[in-house]
C-alpha positions in Angstrom: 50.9 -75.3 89.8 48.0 -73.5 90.0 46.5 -72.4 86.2 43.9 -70.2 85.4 41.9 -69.4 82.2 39.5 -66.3 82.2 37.4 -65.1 79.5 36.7 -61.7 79.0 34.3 -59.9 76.7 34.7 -56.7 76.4 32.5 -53.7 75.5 32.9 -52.7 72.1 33.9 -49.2 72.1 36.7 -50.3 75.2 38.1 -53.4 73.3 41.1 -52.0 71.8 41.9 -50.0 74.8 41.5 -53.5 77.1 45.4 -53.9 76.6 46.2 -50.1 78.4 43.0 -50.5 80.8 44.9 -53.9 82.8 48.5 -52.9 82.2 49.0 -51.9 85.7 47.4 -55.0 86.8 49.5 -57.4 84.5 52.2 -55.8 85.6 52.2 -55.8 89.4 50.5 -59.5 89.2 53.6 -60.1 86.8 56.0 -59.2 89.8 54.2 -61.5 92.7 56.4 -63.7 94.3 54.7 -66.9 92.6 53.5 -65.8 89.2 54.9 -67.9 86.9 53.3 -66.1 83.8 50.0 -63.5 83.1 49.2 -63.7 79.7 46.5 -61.7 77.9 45.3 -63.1 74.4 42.9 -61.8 71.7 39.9 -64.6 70.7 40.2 -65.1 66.8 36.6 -65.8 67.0 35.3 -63.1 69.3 37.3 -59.4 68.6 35.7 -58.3 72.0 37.2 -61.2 73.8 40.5 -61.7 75.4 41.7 -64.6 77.1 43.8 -64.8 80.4 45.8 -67.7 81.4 47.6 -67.4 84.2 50.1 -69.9 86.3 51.1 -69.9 90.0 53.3 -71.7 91.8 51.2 -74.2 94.4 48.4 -71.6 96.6 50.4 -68.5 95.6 47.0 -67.7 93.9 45.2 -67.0 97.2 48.1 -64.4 97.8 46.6 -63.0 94.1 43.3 -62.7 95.2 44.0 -60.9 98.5 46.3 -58.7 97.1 45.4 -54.8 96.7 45.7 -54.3 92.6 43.2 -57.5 92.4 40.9 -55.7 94.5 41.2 -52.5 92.3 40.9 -54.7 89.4 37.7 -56.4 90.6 35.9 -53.1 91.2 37.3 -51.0 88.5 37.0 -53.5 85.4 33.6 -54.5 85.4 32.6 -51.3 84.0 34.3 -52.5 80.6 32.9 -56.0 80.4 29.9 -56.7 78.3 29.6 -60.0 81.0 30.6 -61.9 83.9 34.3 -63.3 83.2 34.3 -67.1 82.8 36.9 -68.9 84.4 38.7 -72.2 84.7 41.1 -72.9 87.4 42.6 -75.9 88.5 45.5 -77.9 90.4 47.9 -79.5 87.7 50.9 -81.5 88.0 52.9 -79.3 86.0 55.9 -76.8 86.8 55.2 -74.6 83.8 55.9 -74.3 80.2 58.0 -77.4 78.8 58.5 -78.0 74.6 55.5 -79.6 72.7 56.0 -83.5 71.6 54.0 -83.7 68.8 55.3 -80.2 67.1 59.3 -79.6 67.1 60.7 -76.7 64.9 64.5 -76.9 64.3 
């Protein structure tokens, strides 16, 4: 699997309508053959950040980046960011969401 954190920080007067301005883009990278999940976040520490993290099943990520909405997205978004989004992305051994160990509720 292929998983991906982005951070981005939004201008302040288009932070609470970040949700609405990617909606199209969740949802057709949602419905890619190897999206495993897209998940938008709010930061508790920053209210004009949100957090990404994304998971793709082995390189169905290059697929992703050459697909039409992620183009849109790249030109179209950067008008709402307050900065360059910082991203992780890595290789990982795992299949995608399994229980947590440490933390069981019954």
């Amino acid at each position: 699997m292929i998983l991906i954190v982005v951070k981005f920080e939004t201008k302040p007067e288009f932070t609470d309508r970040w949700p609405e301005l990617v909606a199209e883009f969740t949802a057709n990278t949602r419905g890619e053959e190897g999206n495993l999940f897209f998940d938008w976040a709010r930061s508790l520490d920053n209210p004009n950040e949100y957090v990404l993290t994304e998971g793709f099943a082995d390189d169905a990520a290059e697929a992703h980046v050459g697909s039409d909405h992620f183009q849109k997205a790249v030109s179209e978004l950067p008008q709402y960011l307050a900065h360059t989004p910082k991203i992780i992305s890595e290789k990982i051994g795992a299949e995608g969401w399994g229980p947590m160990g440490e933390m069981q509720v019954d």
